[in-house]
N, CA and C atoms of all chains as a GROMACS GRO file, in nm:
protein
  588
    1UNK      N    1   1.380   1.214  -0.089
    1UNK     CA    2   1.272   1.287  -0.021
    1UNK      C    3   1.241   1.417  -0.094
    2UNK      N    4   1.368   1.472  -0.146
    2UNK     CA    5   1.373   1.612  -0.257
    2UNK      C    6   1.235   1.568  -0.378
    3UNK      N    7   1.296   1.444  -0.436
    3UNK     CA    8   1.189   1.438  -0.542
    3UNK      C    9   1.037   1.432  -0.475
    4UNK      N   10   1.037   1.364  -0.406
    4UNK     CA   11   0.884   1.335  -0.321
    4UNK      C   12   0.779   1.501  -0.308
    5UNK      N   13   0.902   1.550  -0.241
    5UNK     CA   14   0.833   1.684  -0.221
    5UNK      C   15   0.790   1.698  -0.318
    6UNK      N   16   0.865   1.736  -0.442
    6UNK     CA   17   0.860   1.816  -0.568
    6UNK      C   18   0.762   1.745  -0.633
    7UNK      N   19   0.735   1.630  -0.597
    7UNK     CA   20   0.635   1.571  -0.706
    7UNK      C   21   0.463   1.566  -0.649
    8UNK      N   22   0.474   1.585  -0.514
    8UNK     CA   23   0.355   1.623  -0.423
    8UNK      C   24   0.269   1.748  -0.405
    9UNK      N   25   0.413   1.874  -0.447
    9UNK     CA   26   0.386   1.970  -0.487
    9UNK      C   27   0.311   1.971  -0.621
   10UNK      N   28   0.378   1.941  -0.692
   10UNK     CA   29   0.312   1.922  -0.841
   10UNK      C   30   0.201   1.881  -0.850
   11UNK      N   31   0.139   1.806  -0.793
   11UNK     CA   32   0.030   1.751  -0.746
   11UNK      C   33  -0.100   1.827  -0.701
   12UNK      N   34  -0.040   1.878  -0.596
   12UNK     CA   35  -0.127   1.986  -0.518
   12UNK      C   36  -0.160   2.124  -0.572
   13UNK      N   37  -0.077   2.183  -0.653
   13UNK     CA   38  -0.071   2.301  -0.746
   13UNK      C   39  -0.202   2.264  -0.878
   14UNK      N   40  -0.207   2.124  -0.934
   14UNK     CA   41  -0.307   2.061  -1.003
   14UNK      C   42  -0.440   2.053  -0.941
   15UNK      N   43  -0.383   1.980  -0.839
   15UNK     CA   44  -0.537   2.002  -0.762
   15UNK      C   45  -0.624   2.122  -0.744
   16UNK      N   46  -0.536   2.234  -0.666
   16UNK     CA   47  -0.581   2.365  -0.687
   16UNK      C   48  -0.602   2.465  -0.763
   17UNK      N   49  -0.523   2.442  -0.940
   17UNK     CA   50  -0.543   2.476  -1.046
   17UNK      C   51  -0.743   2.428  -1.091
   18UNK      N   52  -0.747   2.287  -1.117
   18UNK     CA   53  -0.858   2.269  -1.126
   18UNK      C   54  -0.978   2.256  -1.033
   19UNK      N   55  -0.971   2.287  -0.908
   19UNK     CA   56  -1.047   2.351  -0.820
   19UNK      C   57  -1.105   2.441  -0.836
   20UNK      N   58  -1.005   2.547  -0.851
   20UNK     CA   59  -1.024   2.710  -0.906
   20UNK      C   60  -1.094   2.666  -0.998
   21UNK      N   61  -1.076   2.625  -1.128
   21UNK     CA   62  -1.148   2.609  -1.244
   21UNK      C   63  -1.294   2.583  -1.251
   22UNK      N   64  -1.312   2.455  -1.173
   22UNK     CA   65  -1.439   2.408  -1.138
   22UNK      C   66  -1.518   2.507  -1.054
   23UNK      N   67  -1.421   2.580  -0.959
   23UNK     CA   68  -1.522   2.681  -0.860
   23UNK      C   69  -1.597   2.798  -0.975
   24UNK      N   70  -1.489   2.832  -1.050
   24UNK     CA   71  -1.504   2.964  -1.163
   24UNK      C   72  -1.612   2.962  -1.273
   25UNK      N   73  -1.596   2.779  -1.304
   25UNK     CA   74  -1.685   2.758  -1.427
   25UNK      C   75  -1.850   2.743  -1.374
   26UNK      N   76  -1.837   2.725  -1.195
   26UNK     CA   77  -1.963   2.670  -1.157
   26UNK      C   78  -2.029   2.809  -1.114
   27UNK      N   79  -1.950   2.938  -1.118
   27UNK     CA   80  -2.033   3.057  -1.080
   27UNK      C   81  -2.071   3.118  -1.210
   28UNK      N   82  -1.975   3.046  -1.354
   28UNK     CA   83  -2.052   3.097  -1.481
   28UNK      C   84  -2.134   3.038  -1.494
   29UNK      N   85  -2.155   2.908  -1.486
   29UNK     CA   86  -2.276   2.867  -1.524
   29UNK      C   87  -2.394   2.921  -1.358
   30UNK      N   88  -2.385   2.929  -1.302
   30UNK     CA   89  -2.490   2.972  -1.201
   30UNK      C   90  -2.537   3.162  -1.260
   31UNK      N   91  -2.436   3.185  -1.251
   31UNK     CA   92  -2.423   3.353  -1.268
   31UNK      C   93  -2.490   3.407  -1.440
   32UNK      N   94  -2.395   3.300  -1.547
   32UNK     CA   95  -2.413   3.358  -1.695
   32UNK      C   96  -2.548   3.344  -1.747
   33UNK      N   97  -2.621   3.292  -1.717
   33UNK     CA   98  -2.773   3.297  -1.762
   33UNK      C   99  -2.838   3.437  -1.721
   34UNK      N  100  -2.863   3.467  -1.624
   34UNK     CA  101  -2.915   3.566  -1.571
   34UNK      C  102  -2.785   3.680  -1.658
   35UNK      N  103  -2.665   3.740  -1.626
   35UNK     CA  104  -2.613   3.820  -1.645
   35UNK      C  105  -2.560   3.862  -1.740
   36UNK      N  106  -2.503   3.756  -1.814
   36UNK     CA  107  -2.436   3.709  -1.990
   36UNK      C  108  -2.480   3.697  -2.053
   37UNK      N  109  -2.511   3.547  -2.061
   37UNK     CA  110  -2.626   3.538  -2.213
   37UNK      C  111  -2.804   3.584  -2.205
   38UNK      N  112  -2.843   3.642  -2.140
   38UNK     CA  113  -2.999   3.616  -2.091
   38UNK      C  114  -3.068   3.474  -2.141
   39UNK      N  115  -3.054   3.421  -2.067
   39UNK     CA  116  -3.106   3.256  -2.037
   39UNK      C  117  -3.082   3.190  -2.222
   40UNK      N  118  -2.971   3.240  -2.282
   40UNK     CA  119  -2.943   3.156  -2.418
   40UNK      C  120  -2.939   2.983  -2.377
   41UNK      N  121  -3.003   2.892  -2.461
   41UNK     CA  122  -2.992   2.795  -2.416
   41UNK      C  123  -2.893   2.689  -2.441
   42UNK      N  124  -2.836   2.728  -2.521
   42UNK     CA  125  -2.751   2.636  -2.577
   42UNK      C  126  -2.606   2.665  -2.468
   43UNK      N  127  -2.598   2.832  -2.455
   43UNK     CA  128  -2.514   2.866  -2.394
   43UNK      C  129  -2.514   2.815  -2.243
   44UNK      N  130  -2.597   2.825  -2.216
   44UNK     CA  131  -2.642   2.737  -2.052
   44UNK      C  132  -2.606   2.607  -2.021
   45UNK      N  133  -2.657   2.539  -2.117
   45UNK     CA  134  -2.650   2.393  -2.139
   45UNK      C  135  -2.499   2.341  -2.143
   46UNK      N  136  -2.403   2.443  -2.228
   46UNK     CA  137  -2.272   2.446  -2.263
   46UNK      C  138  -2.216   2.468  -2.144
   47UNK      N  139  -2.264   2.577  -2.043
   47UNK     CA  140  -2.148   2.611  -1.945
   47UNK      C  141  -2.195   2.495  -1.870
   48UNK      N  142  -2.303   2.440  -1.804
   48UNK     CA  143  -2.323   2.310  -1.747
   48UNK      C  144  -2.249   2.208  -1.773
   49UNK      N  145  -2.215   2.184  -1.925
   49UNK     CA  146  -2.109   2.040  -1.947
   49UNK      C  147  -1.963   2.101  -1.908
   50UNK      N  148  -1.956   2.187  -1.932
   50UNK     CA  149  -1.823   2.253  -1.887
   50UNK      C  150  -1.774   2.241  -1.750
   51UNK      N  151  -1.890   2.289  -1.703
   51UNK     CA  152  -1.861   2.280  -1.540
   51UNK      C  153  -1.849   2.145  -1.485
   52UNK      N  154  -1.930   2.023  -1.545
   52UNK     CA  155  -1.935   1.905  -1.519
   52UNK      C  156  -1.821   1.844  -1.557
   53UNK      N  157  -1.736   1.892  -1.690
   53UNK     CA  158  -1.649   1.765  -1.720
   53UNK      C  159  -1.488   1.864  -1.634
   54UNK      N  160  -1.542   2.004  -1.601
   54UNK     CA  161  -1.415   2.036  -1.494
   54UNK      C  162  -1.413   1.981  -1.368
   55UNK      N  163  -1.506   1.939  -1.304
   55UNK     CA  164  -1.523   1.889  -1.144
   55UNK      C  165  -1.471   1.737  -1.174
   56UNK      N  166  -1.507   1.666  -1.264
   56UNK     CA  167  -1.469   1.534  -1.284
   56UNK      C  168  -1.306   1.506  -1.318
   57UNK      N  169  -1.258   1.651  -1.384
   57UNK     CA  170  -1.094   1.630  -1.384
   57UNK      C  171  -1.027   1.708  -1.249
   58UNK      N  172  -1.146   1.769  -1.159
   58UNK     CA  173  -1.064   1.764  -1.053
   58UNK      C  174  -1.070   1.647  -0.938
   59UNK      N  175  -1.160   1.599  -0.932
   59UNK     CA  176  -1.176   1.499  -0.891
   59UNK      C  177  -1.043   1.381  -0.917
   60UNK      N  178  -1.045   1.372  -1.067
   60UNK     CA  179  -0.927   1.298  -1.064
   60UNK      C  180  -0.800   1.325  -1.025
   61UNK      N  181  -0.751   1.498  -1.015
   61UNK     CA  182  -0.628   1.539  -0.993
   61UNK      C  183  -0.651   1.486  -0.854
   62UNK      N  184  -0.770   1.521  -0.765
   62UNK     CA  185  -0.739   1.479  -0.620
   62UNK      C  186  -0.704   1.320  -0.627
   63UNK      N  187  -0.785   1.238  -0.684
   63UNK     CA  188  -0.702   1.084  -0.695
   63UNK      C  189  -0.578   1.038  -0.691
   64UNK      N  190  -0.531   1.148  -0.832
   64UNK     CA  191  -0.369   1.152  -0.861
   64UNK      C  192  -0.261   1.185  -0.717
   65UNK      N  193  -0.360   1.295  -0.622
   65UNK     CA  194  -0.292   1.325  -0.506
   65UNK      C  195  -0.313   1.196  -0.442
   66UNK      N  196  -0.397   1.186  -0.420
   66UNK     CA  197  -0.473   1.048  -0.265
   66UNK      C  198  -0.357   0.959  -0.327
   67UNK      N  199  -0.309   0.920  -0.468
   67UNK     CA  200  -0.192   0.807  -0.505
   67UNK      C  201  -0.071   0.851  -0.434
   68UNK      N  202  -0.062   0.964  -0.391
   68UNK     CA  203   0.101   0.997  -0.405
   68UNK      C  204   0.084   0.998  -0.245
   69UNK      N  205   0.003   0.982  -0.158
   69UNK     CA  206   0.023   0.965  -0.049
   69UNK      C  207   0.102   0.811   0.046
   70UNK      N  208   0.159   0.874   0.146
   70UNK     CA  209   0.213   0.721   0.211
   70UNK      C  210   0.081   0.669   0.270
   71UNK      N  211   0.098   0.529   0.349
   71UNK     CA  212   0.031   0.457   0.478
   71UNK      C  213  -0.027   0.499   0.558
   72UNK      N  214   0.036   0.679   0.599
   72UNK     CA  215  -0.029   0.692   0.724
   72UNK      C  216  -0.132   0.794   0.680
   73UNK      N  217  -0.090   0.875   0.580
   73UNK     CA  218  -0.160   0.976   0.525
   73UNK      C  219  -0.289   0.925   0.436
   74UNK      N  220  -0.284   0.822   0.417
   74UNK     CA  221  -0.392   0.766   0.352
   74UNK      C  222  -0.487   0.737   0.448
   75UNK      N  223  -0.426   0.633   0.565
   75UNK     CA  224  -0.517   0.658   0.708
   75UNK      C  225  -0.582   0.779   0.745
   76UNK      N  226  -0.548   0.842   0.763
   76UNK     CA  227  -0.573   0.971   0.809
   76UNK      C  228  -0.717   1.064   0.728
   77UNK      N  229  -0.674   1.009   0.530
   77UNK     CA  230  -0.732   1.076   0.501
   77UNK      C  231  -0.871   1.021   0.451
   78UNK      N  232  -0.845   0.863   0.482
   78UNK     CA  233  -0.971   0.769   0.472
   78UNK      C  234  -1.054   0.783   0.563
   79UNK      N  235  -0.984   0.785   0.723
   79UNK     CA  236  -1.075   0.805   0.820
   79UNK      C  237  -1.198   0.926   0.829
   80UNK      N  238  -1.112   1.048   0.752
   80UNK     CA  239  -1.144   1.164   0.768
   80UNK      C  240  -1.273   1.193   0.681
   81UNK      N  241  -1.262   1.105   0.527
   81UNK     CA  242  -1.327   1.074   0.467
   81UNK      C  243  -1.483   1.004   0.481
   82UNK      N  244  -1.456   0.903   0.561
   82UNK     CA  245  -1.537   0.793   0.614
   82UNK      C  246  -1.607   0.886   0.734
   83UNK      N  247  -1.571   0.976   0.790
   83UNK     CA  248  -1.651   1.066   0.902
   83UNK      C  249  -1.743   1.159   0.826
   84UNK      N  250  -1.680   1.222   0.720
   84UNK     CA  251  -1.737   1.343   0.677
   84UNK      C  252  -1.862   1.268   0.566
   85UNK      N  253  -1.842   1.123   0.506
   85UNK     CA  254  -1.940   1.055   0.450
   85UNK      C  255  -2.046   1.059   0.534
   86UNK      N  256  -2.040   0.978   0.607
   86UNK     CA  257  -2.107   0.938   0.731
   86UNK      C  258  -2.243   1.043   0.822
   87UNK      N  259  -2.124   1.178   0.841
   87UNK     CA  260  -2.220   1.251   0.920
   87UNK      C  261  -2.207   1.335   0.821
   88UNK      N  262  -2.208   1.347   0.656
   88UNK     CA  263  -2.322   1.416   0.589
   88UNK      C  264  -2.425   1.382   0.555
   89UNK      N  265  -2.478   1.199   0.544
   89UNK     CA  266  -2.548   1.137   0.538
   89UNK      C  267  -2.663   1.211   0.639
   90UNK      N  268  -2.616   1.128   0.782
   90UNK     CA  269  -2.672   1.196   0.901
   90UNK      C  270  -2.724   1.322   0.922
   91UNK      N  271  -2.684   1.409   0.898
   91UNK     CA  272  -2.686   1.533   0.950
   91UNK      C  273  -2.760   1.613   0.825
   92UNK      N  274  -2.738   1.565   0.737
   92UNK     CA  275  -2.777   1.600   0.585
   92UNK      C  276  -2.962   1.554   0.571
   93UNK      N  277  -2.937   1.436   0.570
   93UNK     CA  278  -3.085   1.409   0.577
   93UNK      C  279  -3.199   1.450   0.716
   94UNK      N  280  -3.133   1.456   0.847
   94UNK     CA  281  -3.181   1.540   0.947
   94UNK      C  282  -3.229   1.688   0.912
   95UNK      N  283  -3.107   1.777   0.894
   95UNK     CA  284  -3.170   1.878   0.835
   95UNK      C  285  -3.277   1.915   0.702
   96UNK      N  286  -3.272   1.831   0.648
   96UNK     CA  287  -3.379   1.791   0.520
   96UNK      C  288  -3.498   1.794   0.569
   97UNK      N  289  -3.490   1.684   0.661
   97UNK     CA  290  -3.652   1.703   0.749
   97UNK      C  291  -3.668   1.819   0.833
   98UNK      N  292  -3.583   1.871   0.888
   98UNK     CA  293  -3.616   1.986   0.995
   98UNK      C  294  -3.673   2.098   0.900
   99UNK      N  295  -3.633   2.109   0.773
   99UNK     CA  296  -3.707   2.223   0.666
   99UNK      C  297  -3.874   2.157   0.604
  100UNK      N  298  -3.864   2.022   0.592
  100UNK     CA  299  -3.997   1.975   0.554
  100UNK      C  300  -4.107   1.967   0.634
  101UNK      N  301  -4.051   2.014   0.794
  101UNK     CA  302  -4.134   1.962   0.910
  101UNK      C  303  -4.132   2.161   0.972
  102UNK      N  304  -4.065   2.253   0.877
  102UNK     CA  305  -4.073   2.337   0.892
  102UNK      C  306  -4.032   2.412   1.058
  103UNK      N  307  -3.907   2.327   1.075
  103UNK     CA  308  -3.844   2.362   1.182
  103UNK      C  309  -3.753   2.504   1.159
  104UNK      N  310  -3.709   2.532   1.053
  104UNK     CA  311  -3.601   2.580   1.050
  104UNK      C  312  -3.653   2.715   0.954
  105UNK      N  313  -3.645   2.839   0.946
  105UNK     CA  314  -3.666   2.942   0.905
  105UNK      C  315  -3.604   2.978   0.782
  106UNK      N  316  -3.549   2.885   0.741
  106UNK     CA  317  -3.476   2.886   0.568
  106UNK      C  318  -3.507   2.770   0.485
  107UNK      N  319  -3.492   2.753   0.363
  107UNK     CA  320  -3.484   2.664   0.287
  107UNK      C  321  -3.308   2.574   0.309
  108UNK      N  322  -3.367   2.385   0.305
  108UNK     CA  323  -3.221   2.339   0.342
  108UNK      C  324  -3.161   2.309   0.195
  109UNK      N  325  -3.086   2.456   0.165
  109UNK     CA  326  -2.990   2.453   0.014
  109UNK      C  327  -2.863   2.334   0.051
  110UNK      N  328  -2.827   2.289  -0.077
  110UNK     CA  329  -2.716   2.208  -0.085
  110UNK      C  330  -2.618   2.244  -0.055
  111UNK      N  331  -2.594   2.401  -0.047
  111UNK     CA  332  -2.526   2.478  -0.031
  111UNK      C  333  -2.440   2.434   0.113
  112UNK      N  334  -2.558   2.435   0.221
  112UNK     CA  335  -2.522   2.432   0.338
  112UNK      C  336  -2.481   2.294   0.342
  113UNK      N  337  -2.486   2.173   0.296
  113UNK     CA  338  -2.414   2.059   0.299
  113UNK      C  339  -2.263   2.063   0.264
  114UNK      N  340  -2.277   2.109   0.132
  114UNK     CA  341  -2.124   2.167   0.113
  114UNK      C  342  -2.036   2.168   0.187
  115UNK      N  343  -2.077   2.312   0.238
  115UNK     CA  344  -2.000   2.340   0.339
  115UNK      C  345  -1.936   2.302   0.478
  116UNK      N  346  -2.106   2.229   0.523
  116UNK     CA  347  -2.082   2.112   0.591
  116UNK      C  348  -1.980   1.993   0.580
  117UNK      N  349  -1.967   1.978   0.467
  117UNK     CA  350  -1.881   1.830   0.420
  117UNK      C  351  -1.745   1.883   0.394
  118UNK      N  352  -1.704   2.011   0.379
  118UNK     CA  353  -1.563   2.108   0.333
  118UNK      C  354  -1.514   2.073   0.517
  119UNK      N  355  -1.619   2.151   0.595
  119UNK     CA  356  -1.566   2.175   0.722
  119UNK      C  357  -1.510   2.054   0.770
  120UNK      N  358  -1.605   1.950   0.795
  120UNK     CA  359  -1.616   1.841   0.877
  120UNK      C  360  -1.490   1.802   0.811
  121UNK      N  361  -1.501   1.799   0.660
  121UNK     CA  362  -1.312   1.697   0.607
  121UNK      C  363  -1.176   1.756   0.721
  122UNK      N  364  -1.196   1.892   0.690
  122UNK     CA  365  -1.095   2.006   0.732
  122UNK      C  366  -1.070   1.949   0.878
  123UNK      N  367  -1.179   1.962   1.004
  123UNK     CA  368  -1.146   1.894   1.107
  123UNK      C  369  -1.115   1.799   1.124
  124UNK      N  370  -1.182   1.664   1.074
  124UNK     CA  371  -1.139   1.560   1.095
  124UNK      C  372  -0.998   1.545   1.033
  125UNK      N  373  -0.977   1.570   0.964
  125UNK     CA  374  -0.797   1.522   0.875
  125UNK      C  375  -0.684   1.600   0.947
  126UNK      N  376  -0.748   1.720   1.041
  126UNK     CA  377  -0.599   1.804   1.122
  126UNK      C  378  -0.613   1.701   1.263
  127UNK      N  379  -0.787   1.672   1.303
  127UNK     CA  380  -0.762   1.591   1.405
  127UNK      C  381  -0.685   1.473   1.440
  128UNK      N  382  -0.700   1.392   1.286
  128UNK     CA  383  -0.646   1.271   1.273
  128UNK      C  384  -0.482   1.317   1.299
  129UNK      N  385  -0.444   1.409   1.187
  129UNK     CA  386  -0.323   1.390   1.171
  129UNK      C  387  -0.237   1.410   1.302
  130UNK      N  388  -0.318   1.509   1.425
  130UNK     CA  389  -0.250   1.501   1.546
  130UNK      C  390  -0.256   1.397   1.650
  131UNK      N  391  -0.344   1.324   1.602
  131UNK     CA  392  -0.314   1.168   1.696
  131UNK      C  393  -0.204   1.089   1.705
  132UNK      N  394  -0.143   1.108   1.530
  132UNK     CA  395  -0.051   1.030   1.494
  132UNK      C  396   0.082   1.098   1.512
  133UNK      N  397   0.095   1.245   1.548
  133UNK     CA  398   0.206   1.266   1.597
  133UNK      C  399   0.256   1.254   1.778
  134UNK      N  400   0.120  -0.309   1.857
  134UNK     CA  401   0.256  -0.358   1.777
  134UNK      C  402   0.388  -0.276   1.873
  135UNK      N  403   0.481  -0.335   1.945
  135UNK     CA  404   0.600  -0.283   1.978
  135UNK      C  405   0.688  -0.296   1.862
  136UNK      N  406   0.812  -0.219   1.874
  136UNK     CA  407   0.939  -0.226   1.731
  136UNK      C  408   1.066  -0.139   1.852
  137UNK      N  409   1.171  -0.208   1.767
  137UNK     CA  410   1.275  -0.195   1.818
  137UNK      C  411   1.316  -0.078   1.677
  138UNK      N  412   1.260   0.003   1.627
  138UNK     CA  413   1.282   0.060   1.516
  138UNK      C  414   1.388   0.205   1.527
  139UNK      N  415   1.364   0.247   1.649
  139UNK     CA  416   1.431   0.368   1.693
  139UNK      C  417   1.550   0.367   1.743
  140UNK      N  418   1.548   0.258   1.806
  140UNK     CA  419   1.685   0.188   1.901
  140UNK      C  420   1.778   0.134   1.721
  141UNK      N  421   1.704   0.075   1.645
  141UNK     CA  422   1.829   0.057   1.560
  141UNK      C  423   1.834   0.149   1.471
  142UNK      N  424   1.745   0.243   1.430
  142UNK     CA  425   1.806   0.361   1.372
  142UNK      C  426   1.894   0.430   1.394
  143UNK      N  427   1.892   0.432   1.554
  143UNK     CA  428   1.996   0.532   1.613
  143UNK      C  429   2.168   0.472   1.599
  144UNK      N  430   2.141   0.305   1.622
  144UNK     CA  431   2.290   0.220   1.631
  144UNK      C  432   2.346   0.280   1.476
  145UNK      N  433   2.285   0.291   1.396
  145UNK     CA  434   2.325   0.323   1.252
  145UNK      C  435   2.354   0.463   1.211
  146UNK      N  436   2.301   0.588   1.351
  146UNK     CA  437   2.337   0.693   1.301
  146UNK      C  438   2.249   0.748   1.188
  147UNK      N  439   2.161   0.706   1.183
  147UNK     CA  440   2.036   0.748   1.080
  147UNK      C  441   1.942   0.874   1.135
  148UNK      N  442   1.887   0.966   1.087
  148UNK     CA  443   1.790   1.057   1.124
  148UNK      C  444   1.668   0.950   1.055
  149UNK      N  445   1.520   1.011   1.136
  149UNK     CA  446   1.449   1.019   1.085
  149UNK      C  447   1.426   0.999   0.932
  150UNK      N  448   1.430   1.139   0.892
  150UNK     CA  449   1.429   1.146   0.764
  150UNK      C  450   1.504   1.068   0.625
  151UNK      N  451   1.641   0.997   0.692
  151UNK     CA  452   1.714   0.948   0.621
  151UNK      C  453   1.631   0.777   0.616
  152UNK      N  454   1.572   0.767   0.741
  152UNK     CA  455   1.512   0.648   0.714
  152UNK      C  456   1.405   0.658   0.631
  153UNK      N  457   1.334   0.747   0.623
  153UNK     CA  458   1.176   0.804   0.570
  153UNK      C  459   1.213   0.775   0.392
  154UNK      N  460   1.311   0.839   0.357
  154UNK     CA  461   1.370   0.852   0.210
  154UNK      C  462   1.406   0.744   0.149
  155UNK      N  463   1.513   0.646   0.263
  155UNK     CA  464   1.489   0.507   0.256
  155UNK      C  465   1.382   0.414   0.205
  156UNK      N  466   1.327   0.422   0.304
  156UNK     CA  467   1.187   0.350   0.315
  156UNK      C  468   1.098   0.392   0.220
  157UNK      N  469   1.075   0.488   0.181
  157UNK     CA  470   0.954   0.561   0.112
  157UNK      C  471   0.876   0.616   0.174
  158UNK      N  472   0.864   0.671   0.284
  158UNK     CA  473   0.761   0.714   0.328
  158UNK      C  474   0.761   0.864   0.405
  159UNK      N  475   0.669   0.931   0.446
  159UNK     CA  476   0.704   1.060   0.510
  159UNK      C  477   0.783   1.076   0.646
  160UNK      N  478   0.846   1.169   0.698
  160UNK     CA  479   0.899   1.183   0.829
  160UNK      C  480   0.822   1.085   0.926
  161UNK      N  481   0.738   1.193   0.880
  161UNK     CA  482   0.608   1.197   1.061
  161UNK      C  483   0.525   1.048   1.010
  162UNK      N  484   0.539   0.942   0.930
  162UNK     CA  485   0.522   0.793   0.941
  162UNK      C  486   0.626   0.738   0.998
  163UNK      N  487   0.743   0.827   1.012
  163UNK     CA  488   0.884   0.711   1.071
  163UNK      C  489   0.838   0.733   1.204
  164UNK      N  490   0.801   0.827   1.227
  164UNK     CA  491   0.774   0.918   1.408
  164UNK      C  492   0.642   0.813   1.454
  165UNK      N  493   0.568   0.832   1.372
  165UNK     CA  494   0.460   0.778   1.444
  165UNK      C  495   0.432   0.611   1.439
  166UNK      N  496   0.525   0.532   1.321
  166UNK     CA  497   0.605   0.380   1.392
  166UNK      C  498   0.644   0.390   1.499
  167UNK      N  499   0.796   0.503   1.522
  167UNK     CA  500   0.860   0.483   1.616
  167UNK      C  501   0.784   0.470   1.751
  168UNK      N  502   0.692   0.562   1.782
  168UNK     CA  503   0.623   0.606   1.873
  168UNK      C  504   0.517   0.479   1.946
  169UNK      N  505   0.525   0.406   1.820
  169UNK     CA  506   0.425   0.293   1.816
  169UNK      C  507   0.240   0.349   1.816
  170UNK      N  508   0.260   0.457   1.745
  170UNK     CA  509   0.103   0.496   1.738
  170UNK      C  510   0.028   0.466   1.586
  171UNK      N  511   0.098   0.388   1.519
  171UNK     CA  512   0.075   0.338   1.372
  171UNK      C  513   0.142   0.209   1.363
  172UNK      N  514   0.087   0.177   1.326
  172UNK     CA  515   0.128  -0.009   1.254
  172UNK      C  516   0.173  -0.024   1.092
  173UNK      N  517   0.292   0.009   1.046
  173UNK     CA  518   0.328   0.007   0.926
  173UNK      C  519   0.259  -0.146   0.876
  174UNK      N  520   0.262  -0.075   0.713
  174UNK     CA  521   0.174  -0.216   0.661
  174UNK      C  522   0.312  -0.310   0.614
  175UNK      N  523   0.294  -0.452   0.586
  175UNK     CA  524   0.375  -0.541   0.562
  175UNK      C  525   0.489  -0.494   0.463
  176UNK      N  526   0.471  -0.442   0.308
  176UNK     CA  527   0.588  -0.416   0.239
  176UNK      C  528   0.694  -0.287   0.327
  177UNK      N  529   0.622  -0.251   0.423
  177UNK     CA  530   0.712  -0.142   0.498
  177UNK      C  531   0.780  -0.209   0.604
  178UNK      N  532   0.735  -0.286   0.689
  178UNK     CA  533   0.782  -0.424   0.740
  178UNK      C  534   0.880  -0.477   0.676
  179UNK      N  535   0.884  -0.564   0.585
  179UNK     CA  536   1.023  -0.606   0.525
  179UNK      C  537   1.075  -0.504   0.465
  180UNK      N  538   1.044  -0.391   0.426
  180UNK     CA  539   1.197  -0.303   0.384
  180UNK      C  540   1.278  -0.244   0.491
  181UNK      N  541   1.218  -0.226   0.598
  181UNK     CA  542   1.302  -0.204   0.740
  181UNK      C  543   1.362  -0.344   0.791
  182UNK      N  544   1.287  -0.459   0.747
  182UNK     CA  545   1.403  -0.577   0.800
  182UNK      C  546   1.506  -0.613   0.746
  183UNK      N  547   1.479  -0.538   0.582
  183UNK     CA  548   1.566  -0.576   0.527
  183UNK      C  549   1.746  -0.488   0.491
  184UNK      N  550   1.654  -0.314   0.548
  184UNK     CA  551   1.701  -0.257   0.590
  184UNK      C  552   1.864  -0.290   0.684
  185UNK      N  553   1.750  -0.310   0.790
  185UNK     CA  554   1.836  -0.328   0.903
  185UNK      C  555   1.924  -0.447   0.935
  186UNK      N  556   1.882  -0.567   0.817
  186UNK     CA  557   1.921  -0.714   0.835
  186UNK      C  558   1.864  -0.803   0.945
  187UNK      N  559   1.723  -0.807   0.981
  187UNK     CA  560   1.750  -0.839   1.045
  187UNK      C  561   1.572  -0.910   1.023
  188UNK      N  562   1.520  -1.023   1.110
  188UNK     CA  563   1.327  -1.102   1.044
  188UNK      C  564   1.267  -0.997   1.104
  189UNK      N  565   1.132  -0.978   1.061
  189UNK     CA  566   1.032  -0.926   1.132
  189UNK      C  567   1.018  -0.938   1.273
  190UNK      N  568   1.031  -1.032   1.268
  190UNK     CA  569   0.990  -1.079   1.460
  190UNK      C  570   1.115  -1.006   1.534
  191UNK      N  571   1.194  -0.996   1.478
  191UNK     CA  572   1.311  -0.926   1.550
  191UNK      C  573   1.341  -0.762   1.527
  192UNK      N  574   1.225  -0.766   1.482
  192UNK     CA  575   1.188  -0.609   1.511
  192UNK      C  576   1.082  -0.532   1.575
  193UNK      N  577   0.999  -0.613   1.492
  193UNK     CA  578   0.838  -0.575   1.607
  193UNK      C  579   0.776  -0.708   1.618
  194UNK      N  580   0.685  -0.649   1.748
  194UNK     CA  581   0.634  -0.780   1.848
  194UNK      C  582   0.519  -0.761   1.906
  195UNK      N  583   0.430  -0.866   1.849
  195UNK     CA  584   0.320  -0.818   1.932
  195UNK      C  585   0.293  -0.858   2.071
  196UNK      N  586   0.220  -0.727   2.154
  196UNK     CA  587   0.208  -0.744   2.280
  196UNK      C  588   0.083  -0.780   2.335
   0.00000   0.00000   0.00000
């Protein structure tokens, strides 16, 4: 169970290593045009692949985690998954129209999906996991 | 799914956890077999029968 930990840890420290990374590289490339290079293009273009081929190796570190999980934790984190798919679909394309139909007093940024889809995981996966205790 | 999983952990003097390490799997999956609020999948099934010595059916049962 010693190794398990230790190797779950290891895991999760990766995950959050390239998280950070991807969060960091995605405010240079949002941020470095305007502030760094003044709109250099090559340089733009560069922090864009950067940022792209960091989200795709975090993506995989989270894989590497989702492997190291047991039966129940995989339940848990499929379900949680399968909700937060689901009603970002829903809720995502709803609010899309409520800005095109000019319901809503802001523009609907991706931004706010995001966050949407961060939250909704966050609840659903503590909800799940207290069913099962 | 019912299981007699707790009742023979205990004849053996096993914690939780000692079964979890066993088995492969986390604590709170032995808890929530025991509890019967999860349905372990089949290779977890025979390593507890095989565990314990004893068929599937003579451990859990469906009701």
């Amino acid at each position: 169970m010693e190794l398990m930990k230790i190797e779950r840890n290891k895991r999760v420290r990766k995950l959050a290593l390239w998280t950070w990374n991807w969060m960091a590289t995605m405010a240079i490339a949002t941020f470095g045009p305007k502030f760094i290079w003044d709109d250099h293009e090559f340089l733009s273009i560069f922090s864009l692949l950067v940022n792209f081929t960091t989200g795709i190796i975090m993506i995989l570190a989270n894989r590497n985690l989702f492997n190291h999980f047991d039966e129940l934790e995989r339940k848990v984190h499929l379900e949680a998954m399968a909700l937060t798919l689901g009603l970002s679909v829903v809720v995502g394309l709803s609010f899309s129209l409520l800005d095109q139909q000019n319901y809503i007093p802001f523009e609907a940024e991706i931004s706010y999906l995001v966050m949407f889809m961060g939250i909704t995981y966050l609840i659903a996966s503590v909800v799940n996991s207290n069913r099962f205790k | 799914m019912k299981n007699r999983i707790r009742e023979l952990r205990v004849e053996r003097n096993m914690t939780q956890e000692d079964l979890a390490e066993i088995i492969g799997v986390s604590r709170q999956t032995i808890n929530a077999i025991e509890k019967e609020k999860f349905d372990p999948s089949l290779p977890t099934a025979f390593k507890m029968a095989r565990l314990f010595e004893k068929t599937i059916e003579e451990i859990f049962s469906f009701d």
